[in-house]
ROGUZA-471886 format. One record per residue (C-alpha): residue number from 1; x, y, z. Coordinates in Angstrom, 3 decimals. Each point is the difference from the previous one (the first is absolute). Example, Ala and Ser with C-alpha at 12.3 -4.5 7.8 and 13.67 -1.06 7.14 Angstrom:
<recs>
rec i->1, u->12.300, v->-4.500, w->7.800
rec i->2, u->1.370, v->3.440, w->-0.660
</recs>
This chain:
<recs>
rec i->1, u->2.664, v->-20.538, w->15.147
rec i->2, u->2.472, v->-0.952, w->-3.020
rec i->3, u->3.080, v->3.496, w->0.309
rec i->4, u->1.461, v->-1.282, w->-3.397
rec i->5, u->0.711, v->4.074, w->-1.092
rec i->6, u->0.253, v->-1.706, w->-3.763
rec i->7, u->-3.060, v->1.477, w->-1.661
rec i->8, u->-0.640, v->3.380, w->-1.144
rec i->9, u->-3.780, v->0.547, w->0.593
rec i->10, u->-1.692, v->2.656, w->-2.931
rec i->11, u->-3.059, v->1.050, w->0.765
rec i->12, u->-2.914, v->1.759, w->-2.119
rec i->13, u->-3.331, v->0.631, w->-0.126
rec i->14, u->-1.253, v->-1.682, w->-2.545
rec i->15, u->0.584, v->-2.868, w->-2.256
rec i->16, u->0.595, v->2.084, w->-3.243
rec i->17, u->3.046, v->1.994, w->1.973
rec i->18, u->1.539, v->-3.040, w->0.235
rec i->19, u->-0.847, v->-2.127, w->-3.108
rec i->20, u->3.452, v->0.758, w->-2.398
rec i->21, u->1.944, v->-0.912, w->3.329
rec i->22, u->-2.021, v->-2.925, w->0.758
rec i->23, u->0.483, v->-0.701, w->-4.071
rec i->24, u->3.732, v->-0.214, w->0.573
rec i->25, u->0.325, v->-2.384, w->3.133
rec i->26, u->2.365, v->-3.072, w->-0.634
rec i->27, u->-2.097, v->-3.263, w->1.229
rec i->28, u->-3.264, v->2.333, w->2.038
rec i->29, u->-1.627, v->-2.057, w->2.884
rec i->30, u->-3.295, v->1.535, w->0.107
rec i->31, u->-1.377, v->-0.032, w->3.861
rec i->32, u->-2.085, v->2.046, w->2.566
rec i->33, u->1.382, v->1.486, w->3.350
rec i->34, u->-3.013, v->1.732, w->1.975
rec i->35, u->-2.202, v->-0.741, w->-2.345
rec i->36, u->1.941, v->2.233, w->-2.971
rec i->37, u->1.416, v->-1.526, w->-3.039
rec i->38, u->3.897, v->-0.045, w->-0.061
rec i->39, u->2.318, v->-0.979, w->-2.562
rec i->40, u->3.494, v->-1.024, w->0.711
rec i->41, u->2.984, v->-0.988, w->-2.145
rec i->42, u->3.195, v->1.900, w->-0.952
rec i->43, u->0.546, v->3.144, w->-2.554
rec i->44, u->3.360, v->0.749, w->-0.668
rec i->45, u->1.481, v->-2.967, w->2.426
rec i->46, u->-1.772, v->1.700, w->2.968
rec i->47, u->-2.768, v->-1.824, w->1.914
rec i->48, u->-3.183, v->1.811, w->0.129
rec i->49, u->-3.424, v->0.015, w->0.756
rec i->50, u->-2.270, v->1.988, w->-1.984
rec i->51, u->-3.005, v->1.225, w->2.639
rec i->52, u->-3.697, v->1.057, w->-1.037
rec i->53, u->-1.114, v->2.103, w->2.597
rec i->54, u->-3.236, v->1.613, w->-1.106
rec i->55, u->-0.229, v->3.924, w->-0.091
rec i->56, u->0.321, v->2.115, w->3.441
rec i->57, u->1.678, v->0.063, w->3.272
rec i->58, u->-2.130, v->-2.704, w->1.509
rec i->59, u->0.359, v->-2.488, w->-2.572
rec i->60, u->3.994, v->0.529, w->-0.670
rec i->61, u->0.595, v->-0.015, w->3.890
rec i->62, u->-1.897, v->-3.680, w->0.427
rec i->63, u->1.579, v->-1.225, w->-3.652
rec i->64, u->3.686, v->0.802, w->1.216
rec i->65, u->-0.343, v->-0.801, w->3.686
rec i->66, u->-1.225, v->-3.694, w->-0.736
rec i->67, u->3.054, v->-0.161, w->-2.783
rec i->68, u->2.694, v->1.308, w->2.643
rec i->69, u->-1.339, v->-2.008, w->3.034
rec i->70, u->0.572, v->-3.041, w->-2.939
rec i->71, u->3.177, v->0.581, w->-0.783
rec i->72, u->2.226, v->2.818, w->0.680
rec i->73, u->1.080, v->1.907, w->-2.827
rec i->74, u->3.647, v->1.659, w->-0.832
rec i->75, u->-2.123, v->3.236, w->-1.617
rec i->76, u->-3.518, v->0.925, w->-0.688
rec i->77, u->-0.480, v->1.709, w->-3.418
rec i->78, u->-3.457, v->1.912, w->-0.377
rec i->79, u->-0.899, v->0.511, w->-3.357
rec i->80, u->-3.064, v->1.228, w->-1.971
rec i->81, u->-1.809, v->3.182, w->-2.150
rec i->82, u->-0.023, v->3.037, w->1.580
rec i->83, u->-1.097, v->3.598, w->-0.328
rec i->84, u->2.795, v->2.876, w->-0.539
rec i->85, u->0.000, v->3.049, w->0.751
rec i->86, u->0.291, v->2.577, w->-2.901
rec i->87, u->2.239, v->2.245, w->1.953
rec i->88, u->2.667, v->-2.733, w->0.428
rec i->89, u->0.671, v->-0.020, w->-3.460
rec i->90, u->-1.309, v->-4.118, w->-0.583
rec i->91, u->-1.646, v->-0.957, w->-2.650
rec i->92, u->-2.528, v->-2.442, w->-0.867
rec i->93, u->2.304, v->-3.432, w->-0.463
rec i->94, u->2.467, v->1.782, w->2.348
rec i->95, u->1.740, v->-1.724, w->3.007
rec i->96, u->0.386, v->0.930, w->3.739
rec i->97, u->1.619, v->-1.243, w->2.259
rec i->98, u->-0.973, v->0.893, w->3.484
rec i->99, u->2.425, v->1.298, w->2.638
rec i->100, u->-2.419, v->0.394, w->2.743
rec i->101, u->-4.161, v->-0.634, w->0.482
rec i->102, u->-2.396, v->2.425, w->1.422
rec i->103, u->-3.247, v->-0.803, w->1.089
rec i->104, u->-1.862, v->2.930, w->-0.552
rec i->105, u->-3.113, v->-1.555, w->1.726
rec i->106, u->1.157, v->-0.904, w->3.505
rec i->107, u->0.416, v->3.411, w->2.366
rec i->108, u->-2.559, v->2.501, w->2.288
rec i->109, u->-2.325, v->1.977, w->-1.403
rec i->110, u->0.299, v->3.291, w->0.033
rec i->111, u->-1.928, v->2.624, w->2.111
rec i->112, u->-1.018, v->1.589, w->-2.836
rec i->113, u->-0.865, v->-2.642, w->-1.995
rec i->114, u->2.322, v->0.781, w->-3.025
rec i->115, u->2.514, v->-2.626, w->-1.843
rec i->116, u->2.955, v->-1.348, w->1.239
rec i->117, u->-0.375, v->-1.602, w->2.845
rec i->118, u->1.872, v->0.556, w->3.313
rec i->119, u->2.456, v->-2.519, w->1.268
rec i->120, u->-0.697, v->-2.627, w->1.634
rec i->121, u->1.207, v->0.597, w->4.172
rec i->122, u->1.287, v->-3.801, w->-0.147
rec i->123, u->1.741, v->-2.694, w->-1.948
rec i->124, u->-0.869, v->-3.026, w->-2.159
rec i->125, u->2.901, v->-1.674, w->0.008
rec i->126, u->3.391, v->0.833, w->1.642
rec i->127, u->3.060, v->-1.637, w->-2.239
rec i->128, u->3.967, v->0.870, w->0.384
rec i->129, u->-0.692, v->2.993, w->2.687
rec i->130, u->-3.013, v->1.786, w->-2.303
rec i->131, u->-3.420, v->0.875, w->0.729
rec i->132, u->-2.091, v->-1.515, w->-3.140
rec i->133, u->-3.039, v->2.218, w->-0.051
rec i->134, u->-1.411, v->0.252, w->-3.949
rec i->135, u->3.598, v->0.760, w->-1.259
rec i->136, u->2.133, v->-3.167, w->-0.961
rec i->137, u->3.132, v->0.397, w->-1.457
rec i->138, u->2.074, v->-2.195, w->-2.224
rec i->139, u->3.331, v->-1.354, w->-0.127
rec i->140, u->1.550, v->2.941, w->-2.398
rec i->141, u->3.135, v->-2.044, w->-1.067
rec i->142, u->-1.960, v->-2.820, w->-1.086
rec i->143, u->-2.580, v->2.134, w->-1.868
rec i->144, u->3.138, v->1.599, w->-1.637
rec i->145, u->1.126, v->-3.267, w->-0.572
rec i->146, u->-3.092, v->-0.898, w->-1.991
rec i->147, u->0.092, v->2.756, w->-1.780
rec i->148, u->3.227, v->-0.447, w->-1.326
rec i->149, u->-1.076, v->-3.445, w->-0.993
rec i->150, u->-2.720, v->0.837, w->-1.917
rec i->151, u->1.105, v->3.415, w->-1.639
rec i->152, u->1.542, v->-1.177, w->-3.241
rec i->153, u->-3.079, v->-1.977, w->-0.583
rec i->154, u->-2.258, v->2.722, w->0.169
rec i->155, u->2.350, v->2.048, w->-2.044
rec i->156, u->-0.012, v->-1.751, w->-2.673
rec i->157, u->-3.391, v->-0.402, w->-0.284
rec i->158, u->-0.146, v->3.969, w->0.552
rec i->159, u->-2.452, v->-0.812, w->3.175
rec i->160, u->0.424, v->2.644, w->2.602
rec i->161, u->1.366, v->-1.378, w->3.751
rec i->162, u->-0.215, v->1.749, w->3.576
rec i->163, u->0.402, v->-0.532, w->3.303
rec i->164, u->-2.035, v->1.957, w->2.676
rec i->165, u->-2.712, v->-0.012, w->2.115
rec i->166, u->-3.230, v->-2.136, w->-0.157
rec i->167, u->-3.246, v->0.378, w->1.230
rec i->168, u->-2.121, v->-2.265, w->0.996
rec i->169, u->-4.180, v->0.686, w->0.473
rec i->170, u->-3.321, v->-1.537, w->0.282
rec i->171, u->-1.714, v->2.435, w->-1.842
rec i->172, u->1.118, v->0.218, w->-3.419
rec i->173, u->0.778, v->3.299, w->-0.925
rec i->174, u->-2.496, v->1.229, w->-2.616
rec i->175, u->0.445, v->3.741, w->-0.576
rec i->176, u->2.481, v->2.708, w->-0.527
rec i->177, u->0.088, v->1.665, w->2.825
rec i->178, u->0.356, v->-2.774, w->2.439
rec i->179, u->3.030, v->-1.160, w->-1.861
rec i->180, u->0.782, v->3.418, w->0.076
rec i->181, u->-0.047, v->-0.028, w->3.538
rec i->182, u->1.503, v->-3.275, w->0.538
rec i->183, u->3.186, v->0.949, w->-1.924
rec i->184, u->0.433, v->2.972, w->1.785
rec i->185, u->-0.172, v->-1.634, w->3.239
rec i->186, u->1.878, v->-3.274, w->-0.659
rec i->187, u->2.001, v->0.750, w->-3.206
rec i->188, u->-0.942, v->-3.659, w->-1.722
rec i->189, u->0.818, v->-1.089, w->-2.267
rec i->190, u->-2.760, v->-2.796, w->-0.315
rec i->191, u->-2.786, v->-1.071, w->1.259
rec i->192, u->-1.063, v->-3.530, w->1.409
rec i->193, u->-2.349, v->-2.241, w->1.926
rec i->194, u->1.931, v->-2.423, w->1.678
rec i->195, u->4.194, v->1.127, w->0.370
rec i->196, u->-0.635, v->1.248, w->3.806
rec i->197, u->-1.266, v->-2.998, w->1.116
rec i->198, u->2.792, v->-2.333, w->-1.594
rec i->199, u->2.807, v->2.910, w->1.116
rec i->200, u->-1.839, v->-0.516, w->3.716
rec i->201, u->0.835, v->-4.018, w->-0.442
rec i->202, u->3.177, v->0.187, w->-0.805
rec i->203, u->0.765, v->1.990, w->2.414
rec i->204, u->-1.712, v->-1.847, w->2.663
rec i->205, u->2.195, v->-3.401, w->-1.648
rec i->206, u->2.699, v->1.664, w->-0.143
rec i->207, u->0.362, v->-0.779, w->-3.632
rec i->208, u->1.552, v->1.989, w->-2.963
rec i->209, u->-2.556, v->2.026, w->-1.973
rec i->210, u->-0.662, v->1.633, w->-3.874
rec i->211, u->-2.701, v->1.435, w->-1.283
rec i->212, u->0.463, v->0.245, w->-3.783
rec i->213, u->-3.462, v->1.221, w->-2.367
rec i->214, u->-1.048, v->0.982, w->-3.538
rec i->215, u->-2.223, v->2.956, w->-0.746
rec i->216, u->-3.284, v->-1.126, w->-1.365
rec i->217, u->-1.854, v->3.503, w->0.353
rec i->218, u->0.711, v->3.543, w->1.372
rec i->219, u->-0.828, v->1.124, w->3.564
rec i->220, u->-3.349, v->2.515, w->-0.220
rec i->221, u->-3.424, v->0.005, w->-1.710
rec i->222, u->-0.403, v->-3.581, w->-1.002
rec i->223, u->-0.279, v->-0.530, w->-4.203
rec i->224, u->-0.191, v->-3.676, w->-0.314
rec i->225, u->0.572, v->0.597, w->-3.808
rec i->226, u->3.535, v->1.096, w->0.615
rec i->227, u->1.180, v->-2.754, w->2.262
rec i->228, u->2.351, v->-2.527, w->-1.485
rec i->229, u->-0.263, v->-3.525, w->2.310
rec i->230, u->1.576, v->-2.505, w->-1.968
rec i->231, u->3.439, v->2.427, w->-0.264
rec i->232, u->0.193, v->0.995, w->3.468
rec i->233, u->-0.908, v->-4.241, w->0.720
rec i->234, u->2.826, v->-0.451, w->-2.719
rec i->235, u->2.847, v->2.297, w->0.944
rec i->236, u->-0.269, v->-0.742, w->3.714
rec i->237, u->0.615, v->-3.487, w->-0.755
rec i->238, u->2.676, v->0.871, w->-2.318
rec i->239, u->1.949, v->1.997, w->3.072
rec i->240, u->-0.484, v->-2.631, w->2.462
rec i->241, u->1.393, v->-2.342, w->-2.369
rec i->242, u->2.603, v->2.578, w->-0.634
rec i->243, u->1.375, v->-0.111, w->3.437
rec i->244, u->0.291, v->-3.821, w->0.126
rec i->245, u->1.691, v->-0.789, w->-2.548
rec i->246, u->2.163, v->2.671, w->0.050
rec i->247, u->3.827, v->-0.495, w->0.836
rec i->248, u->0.352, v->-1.354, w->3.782
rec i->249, u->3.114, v->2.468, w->0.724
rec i->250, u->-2.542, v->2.503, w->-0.039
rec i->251, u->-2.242, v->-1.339, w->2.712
rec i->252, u->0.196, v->-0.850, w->3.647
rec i->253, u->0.486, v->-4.045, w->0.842
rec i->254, u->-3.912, v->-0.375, w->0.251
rec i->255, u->-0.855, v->0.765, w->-3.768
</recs>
C-alpha cells in the first residue's frame, strides 16, 4: 500500500458537487478506484483527487476506503449540498463548516418508543483515548483554520459562513417538526447523508478531516420549488477552492 501523504482526497456525492472543481484541475487524469470515478491533478499547487462517491453512508464509506487503502492522503475534504437549519441562521447558498458529526440514526430505542434514541452501551471506534459512539468530533483548530481561510471570500460575495455541528441521516428530513426536533436535540446546523461515515474513516486512518457544505434547501417540510442546487453545487466548490489556494502561512504543512 503506496503511504505517499501527498494528496488531499475531496469527496462528494455526486458528480455535479464536484464539476467547477473538477473544471479547474491543472492536467486531470481521469481513473476509477473501487469501481468510482476519480479525478486527480493539482488546484492551487496542491495534489488532489477529486472522489465521486454516490449519495449515503454506504456508498461514501466504500468510495473513500478503496481511495485511502490506494494511497494515503495528507487530508480528506468532504464536500457537497446540504440542508440548513432555519434556526442556525444559514441561508440558502450559505456555508458550514462542520465542527463535529452526529449520527442521529445509530442508538437504542427507547422504551417508550418516542424520538431520540438512547445511546448506544458500546463503541464504534476507539481513537486518541475516546469512545466513538454516533458523536465524532473534529479537529477545532483546523476547522478554525478553514474558516479563516475562506471568510474574506464569502464576505465579499456577502455569502453567510458558520461553523457548527452537522448531522448526518438516512432519512431525509421532510417536515417541520422533525427538524424541529432534530435541532433541539443536536443543535445543527446542517444536515447530510454521508459526513459520519467519512468522519468514522478518518478517524479509523488516522487522517486529518473537514467537512465544508453549501445550503441548497432548508431543513423541514420539503418544497422542491424553493431549493437552489446549482448555488449550493457552486459555492461549495467555491470554498473548497477557497481554502487551497489560500495563503500557506495560514494552514498546517499538509494543505
Amino acid at each position: 500500500m503506496q503511504r505517499s501523504h501527498s494528496d488531499i482526497i475531496i469527496v462528494a456525492a455526486v458528480y455535479d458537487e464536484l464539476s467547477a472543481l473538477i473544471d479547474r484541475v491543472e492536467k486531470p487524469v481521469v481513473s476509477k478506484l473501487g469501481g468510482r470515478k476519480i479525478v486527480s491533478g493539482h488546484i492551487g499547487g496542491k495534489s488532489v483527487k477529486l472522489l465521486i462517491t454516490g449519495p449515503g453512508i454506504v456508498n461514501a464509506v466504500q468510495a473513500l476506503t478503496a481511495a485511502i487503502e490506494d494511497s494515503m492522503p495528507s487530508l480528506i475534504i468532504q464536500t457537497g449540498c446540504a440542508g440548513a437549519f432555519k434556526e442556525s441562521g444559514l441561508k440558502i447558498g450559505d456555508i458550514g463548516i462542520a465542527t463535529e458529526e452526529i449520527d442521529v440514526n445509530i442508538g437504542i430505542e427507547p422504551e417508550n418508543g418516542n424520538w431520540p434514541l438512547n445511546e448506544l452501551p458500546f463503541s464504534l471506534l476507539k481513537s486518541h483515548g475516546l469512545d466513538i459512539k454516533n458523536r465524532y468530533r473534529f479537529d477545532h483548530e483546523l476547522a478554525t483554520l478553514a474558516f479563516k481561510a475562506i471568510k474574506k471570500g464569502c464576505a465579499d460575495k456577502n455569502i453567510g459562513l458558520m461553523k457548527g455541528p452537522f448531522i448526518t441521516v438516512s432519512t431525509i428530513t421532510a417536515t417541520d417538526a422533525r427538524a424541529e426536533k432534530l435541532y433541539k436535540q443536536f443543535k445543527p446546523c446542517m444536515e447530510g447523508m454521508e459526513g459520519s461515515g467519512a468522519a468514522h474513516l478518518a478517524l479509523h486512518y488516522d487522517i486529518p478531516f473537514l467537512e465544508i457544505r453549501s445550503a441548497s434547501n432548508i431543513v423541514g417540510k420539503r418544497d422542491p420549488g424553493a431549493w437552489n442546487l446549482a448555488l449550493a453545487f457552486e459555492r461549495g466548490a467555491m470554498a473548497v477552492q477557497q481554502l487551497l489556494t489560500v495563503n500557506r502561512e495560514l494552514l498546517p504543512d499538509f494543505l
